[in-house]
N, C-alpha and C positions, 0 to 999 in steps of 0.2 A: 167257672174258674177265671179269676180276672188276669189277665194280662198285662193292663196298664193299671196302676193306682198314680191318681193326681190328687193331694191333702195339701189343703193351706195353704193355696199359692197366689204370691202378694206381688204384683210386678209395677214398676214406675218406669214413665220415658221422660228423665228428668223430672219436673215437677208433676206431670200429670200423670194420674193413676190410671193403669191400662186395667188391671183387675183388683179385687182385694180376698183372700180364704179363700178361692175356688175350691171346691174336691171334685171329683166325680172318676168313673171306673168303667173299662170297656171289657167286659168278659168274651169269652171264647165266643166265637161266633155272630157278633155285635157284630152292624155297619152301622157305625156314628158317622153323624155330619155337624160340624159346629160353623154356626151362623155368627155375623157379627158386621156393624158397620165399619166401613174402612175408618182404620187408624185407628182400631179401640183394642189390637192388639191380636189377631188372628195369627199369623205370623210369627210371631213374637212369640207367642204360647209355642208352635212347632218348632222355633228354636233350642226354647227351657227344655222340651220333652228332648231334644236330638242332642242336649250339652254345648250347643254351640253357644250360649248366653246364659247369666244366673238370673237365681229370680230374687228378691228383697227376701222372703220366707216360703218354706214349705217345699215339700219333697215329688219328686215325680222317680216312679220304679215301674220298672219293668219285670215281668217272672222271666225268669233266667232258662226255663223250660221251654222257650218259645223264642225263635227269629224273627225278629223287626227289621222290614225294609222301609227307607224315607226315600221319598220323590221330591225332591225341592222344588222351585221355581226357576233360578238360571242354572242349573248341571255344569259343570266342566269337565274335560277328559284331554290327557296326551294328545299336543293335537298334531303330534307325529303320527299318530295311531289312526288305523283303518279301524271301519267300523265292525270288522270280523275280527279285528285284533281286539279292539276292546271288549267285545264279548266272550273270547278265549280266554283274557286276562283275568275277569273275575271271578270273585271266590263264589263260585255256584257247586254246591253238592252235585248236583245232577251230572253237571260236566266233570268233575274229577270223577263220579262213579265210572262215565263213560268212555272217560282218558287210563281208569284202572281195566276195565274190559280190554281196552286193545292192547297195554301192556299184555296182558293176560296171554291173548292170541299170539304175543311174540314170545313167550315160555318166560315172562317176566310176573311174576305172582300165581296164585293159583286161580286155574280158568273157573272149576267150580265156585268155588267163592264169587269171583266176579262176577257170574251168573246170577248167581242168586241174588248178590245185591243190585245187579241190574232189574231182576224180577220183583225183588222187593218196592225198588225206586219205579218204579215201571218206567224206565229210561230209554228203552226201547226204541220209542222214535223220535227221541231228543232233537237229534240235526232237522229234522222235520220239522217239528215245532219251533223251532229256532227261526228257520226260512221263512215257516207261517208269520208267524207274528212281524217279523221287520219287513217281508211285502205289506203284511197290512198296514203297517205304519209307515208307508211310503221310503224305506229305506235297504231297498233291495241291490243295491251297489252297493254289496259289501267289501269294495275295495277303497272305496272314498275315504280321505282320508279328513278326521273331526276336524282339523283345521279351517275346512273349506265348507262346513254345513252352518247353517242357519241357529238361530235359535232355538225355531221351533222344532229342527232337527234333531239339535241336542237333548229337548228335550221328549221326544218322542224315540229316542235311543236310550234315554234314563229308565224311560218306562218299560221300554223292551226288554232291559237287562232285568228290572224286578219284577215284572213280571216272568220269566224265564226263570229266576233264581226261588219263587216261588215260597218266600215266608210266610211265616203262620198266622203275622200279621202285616198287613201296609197302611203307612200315615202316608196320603197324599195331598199337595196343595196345589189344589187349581189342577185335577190331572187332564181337562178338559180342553184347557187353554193351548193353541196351536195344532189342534185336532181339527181333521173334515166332518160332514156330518155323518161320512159312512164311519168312520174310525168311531166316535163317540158311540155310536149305535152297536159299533162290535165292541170296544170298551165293555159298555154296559151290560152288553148280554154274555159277556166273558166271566165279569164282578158280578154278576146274580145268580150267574148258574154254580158257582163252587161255592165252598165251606169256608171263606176266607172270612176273617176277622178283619174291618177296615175303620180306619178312625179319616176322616176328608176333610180338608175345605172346599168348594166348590158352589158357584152361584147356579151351575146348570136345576133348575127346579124340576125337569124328568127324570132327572141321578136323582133327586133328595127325593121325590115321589115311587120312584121304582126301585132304589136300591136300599135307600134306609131303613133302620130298625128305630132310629133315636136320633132326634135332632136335641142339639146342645146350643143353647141362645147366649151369648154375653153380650149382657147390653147395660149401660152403668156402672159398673166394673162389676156386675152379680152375673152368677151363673144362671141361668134357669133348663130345665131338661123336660123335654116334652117326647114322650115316648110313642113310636107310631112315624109315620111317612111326613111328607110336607104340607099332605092336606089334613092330618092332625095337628104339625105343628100352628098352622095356621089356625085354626080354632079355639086352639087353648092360648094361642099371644091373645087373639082377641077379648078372650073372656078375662082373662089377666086384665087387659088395657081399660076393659071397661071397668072392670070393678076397683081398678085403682083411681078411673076417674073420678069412678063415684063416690068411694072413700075422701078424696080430694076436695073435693067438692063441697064435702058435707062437714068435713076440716075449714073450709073457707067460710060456710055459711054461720058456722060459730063463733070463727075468727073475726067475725068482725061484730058480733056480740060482746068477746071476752073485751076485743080493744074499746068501744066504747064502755064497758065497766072500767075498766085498767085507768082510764080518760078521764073518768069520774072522780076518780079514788084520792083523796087529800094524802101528804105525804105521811102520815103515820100509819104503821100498818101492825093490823092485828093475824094474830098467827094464822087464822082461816080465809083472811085476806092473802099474809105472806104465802099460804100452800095454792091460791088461788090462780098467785102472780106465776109461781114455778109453772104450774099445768099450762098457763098460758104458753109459755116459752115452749114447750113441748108439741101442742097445738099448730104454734107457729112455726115451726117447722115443719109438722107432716101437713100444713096447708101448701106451704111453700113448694113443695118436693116437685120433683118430674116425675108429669104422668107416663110419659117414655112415649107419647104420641107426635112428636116431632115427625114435621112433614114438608117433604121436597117440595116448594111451591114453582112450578113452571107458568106460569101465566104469565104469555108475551103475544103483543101483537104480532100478526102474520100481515107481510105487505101484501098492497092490494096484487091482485093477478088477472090480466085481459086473458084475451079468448085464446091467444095464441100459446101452449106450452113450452114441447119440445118434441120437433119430428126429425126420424131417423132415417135416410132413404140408400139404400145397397152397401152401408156402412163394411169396409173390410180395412182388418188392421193384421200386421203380420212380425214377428222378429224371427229374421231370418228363415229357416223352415217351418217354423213353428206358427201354423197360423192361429190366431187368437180370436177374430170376429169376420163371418164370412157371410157377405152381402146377408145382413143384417136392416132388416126396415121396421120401424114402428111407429107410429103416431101416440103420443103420451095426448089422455083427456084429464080434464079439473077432478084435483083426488084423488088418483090413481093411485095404488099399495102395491107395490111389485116385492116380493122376494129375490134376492137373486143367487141360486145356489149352483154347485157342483165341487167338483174337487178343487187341494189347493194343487195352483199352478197353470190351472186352466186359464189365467185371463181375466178373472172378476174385477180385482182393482184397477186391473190398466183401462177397463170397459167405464168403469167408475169415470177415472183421468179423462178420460175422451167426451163422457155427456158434460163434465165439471170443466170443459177448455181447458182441463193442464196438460195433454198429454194428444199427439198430430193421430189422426186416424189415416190408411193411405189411401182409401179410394171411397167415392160415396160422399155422403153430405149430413151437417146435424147442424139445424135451425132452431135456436131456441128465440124463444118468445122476448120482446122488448121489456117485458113487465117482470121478466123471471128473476128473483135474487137465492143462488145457491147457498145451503147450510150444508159443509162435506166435513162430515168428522172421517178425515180417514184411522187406518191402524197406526201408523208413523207417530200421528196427535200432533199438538203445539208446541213446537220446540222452545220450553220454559225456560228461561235463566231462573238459577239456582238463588242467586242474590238479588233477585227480585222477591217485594213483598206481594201477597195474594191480593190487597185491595190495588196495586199498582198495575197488576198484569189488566183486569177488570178497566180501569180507569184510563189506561191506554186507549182502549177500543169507543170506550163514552164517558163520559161522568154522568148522565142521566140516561135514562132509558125507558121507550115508550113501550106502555102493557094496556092488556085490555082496557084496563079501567083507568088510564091518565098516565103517571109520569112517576118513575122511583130513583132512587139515587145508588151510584154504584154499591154503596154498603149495603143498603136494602137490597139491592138485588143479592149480592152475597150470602145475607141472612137468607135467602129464601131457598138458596140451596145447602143451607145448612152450614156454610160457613161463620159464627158465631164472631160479634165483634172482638174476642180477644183472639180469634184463629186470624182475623182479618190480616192482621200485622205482621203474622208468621211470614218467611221466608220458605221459597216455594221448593228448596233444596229440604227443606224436614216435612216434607209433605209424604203421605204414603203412595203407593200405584195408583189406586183406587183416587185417593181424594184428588190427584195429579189431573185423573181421567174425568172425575166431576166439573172442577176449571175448567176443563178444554171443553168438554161440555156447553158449559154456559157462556165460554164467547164463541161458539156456536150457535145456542139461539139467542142470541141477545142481538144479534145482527136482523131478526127477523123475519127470515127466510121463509118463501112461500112452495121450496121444493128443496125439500132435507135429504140428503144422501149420506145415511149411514153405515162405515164401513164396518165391521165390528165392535160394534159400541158396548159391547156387551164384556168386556175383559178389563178386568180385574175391578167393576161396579159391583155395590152389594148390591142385596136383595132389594133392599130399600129404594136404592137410585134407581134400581130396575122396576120397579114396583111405580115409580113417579113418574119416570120417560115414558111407561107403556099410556098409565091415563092421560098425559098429555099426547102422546100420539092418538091415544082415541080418538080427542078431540080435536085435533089438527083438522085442521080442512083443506090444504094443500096435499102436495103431492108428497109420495116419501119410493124409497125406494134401498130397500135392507140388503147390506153380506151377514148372517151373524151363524156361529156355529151353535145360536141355542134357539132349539128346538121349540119352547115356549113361547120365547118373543116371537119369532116366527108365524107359528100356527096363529098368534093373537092380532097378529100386526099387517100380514100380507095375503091381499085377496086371490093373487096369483103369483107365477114362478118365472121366474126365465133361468130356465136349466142347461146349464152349460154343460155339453156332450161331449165333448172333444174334438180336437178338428176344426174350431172355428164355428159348430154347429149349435145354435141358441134356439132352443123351444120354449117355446112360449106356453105353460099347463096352466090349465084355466080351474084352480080349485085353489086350498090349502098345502102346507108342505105335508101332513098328515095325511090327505087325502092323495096326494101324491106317492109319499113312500107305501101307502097300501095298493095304488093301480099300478107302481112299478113292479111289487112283491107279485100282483095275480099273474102279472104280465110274464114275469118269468117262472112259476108255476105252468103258467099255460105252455111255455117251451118249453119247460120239463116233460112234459104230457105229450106234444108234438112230436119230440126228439125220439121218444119209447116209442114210438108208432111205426112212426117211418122203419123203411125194412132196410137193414143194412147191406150195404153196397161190398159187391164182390171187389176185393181188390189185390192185384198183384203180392205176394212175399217180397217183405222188404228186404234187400242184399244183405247178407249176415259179414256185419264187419267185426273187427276185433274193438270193442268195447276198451276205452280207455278205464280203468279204476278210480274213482273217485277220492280224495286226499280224504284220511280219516283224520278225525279231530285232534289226533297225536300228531299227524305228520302236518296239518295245518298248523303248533304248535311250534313244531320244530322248526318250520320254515319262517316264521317269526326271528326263532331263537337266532336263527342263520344268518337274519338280515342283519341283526343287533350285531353279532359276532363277526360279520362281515367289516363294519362300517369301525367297530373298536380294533380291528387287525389294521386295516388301512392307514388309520389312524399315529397308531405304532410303528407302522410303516414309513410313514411321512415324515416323524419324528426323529427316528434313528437315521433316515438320509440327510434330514439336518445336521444331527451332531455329526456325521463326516466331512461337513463342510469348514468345521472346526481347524484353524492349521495346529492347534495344541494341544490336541486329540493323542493319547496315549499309543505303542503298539498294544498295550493289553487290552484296551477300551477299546479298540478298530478291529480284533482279532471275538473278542466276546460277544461285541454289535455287529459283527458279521456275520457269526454263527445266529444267532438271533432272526437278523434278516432271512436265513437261506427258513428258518422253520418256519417261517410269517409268509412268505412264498408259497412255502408248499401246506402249509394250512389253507391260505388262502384258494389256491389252485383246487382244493380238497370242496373246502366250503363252498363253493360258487359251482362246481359240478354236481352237487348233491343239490343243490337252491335251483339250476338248473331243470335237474330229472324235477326236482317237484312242482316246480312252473309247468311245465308241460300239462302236467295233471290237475293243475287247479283252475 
């Protein structure tokens, strides 16, 4: 049964065609993922589908039988509102069933009923699950209020709410982006183990390998559907690419047959000539066409590099309590591949800022080499003006630029990352994420760096730019040194890890991150094992005190409501002691705004003892 129908859908960004007729359909139980290079309208399509944008032609439906949640890219929320506020406020089935239960236990509905759609919902251990999932997403102060979180916070709050609210289907974009690499890994094993219907965008290539059913390609503004994981989709693009080259090909090798007849041909023309001339024009065309093998070229000199890298000796850096790197020593040698992983928060970019000189370490010492020239994409990126053109930002940093093979000009260099002379001229405000992140990109290495620190490089690039960066790191012969939350670049790109533990504590693991997440998996196995052994310890009864009650999710509810109701009496409050300051103020007006006051008092007085009892207990 399909859930989504997409027919005939025709989208323009201004003059240039983002697609043209798409269809396609994701039935009950589907995980689609649709691929696409930045700025050919990825995005853009999960607007058409969510109504926030129209398209030139063609319909997109949903079955009406079925709940659709959308995960955008920047979320917004009340940012008066805690993050347990905003979870109460939403419309989730789950929670009214379990806000109709406790009505129930107050003699407010019928308690059987309740039950039973509590059993039905298996709501059960709702508030549990609730806890679960926002500790795992790092947002376990549920008291914080959304004004004071991050990006990535908000949207790792987006996700918790639809995930919690549990529709039939989810369109996600990018759900990866602002994730650790523990969060992605429980992500994914969350999205593989249910029944869930998913339509993504996403460049993570272990999501489109482990979770998908069907990868969706728009490239040229066609659709193409390639059914199977990412390493199906990957074999049928290839066979596709070749045989269109080869079609192409064999279009040119005549093409240039027809045109020396065509050359030949005196201007009168006879009907077998004239149907000759037509076939021509057609020829030349599918000679002309793109083969769709458009490729990121990175070929740049790397400065020379002497003997001396970069040595690290009892490095310690700290903000306030929090210590971040604790007598830390290493000697970096020529071509080194460091990983550097752990949770966010721990410290990764400021460690970054510290080998890059942006950023004072407090004790200990870091010597880099005279010969050393840093490449630091950090997450932050180049801070772009918008009324700047793309060949201008380029042409700031050089107008020629030296590569393996001699000398290119800033355009050619442009062209190589797939910036086409007519995009040259765009203004970098109509740029997409992605193409914004390619730019920064390239004056990164066009500087030539022979020790690349990259912090995330991997957010919001397609497949494609990721697919370029990885062969060119291949061959890099300098040092690199990765943060990235994908899992693939990673395993391909870093010979070892420096594992941030917490505490300032950096290990240093001498394998793969792959290899890694399986010796931490036995490791703690084996302490599962240890822990059953061991014979439990005799230990005193703990004092039996009286157990405070835990706020149920109605009286969490109401104590919201209380705050609201507080702050709008005050309010009223404020207001009627003004009008008494009025000298032309009525007796009946002074006499009616009096009475008023005295019940604003004892509301208040009312409210704020009841906000009271529940604070205790929350």
């Amino acid at each position: 049964m399909n859930i989504l129908t997409v027919k005939g859908l025709t989208k323009y960004y201004g003059s240039k065609l983002l697609f043209e007729d798409i269809t396609f359909f994701v039935e009950q139980g589907q995980k689609v993922a649709l691929i696409a290079k930045n700025g050919t309208g990825k995005t853009t399509l999960l607007k058409i589908m969510k109504g926030e944008e129209p398209a030139e032609s063609g319909t997109v439906e949903f079955n009406k039988n079925f709940r659709v949640g959308f995960l955008g890219q920047n979320p917004e929320f009340n940012p008066e509102m805690t993050i347990m506020e905003v979870i109460l406020s939403s419309k989730n089935p789950l929670l009214e069933t379990v806000m109709q239960y406790e009505d129930a236990l107050e003699g407010i509905g019928s308690l059987e009923d309740a039950i039973e759609k509590m059993d039905f919902q298996q709501a059960w251990d709702y508030e549990t699950k609730v806890k679960t999932i926002l500790t795992q997403f790092k947002l376990s102060d549920y008291h914080k209020k959304t004004k004071v979180l991050s990006g990535g916070e908000k949207k790792r709050l987006a996700l918790s709410i639809l995930l919690l609210d549990e529709p039939d289907m989810l369109i996600l974009d990018e759900p990866t982006n602002h994730l650790d690499l523990d969060m992605i890994e429980w992500l994914e094993d969350y999205l593989s183990g249910r029944n869930l219907t998913l339509f993504l965008i996403t460049h993570d290539r272990y999501f489109l390998e482990n979770i998908c059913n069907e990868i969706l390609e728009l490239e040229g503004g066609k659709l193409y559907r390639h059914k199977g994981n990412y390493s199906n989709f990957l074999e049928n693009k290839s066979i596709r690419e070749e045989t269109s080259k080869s079609s192409v090909e064999k279009a040119q090798n005549l093409l240039r047959k027809e045109l020396d007849w065509i050359r030949r041909q005196p201007k009168a023309r006879t009907t077998k000539a004239k149907s000759r001339v037509d076939a021509f024009d057609v020829l030349q065309e599918k000679a002309t066409q793109k083969t769709g093998d458009d490729k990121l070229e990175l070929q740049l000199r790397m400065s020379r590099m002497g003997g001396k890298i970069l040595e690290m000796y009892n490095v310690q850096k700290a903000y306030d309590k929090q210590v971040i790197v604790r007598n830390f020593s290493y000697k970096f040698k020529r071509g080194e591949r460091v990983g550097v992983v752990g949770n966010n928060g721990m410290g990764k970019s400021t460690f970054l800022n510290m080998i890059a000189g942006l950023e004072k370490y407090d004790a200990g010492n870091i010597i880099t080499g005279e010969t050393i020239v840093f490449g630091y994409y950090t997450q932050e990126g180049m801070q772009l003006k918008g009324d700047k053109r793309v060949i201008e930002v380029v042409k700031d940093i050089a107008e020629v630029i030296p590569t393996e093979k001699g000398f290119i000009t800033a355009a050619q260099m442009l062209e190589r990352f797939l910036f086409q002379s007519e995009h040259q001229y765009a203004y970098v405000s109509t740029l997409s994420g992605g193409e914004k992140k390619r730019l920064y990109l390239l004056t990164i290495l066009m500087k030539n760096p022979n020790f690349l620190i990259l912090d995330e490089p991997t957010n919001d690039l397609d497949i494609l730019t990721l697919n370029a960066l990885e062969d060119f790191l291949d061959e890099y012969k300098g040092c690199l040194m990765i943060v990235t939350h994908d899992r693939y670049m990673l395993d391909k790109m870093a010979d070892h890890l420096f594992v941030f533990e917490g505490n300032g504590e950096i290990k240093d693991f001498n394998g793969t991150y792959r290899e890694y997440r399986t010796a931490l998996a036995e490791e703690k196995s084996n302490k599962r094992k240890e822990d059953k052994l061991e014979k439990p310890k005799e230990t005193k009864p703990a004092p039996i005190e009286e157990t405070k009650k835990k706020l149920s999710f109605k009286e969490q509810k109401e104590m919201q409501d209380i705050e609201q109701e507080i702050t709008a009496l005050e309010q009223e409050k404020a207001s009627i002691e003004t009008v008494f300051q009025d000298a032309n103020i009525s007796h009946e007006e002074i006499q009616s705004k009096s009475n008023r006051l005295g019940e604003i008092i004892a509301l208040l007085e009312e409210k704020e003892l009841r906000w009271l009892e529940l604070s205790e207990r929350s």
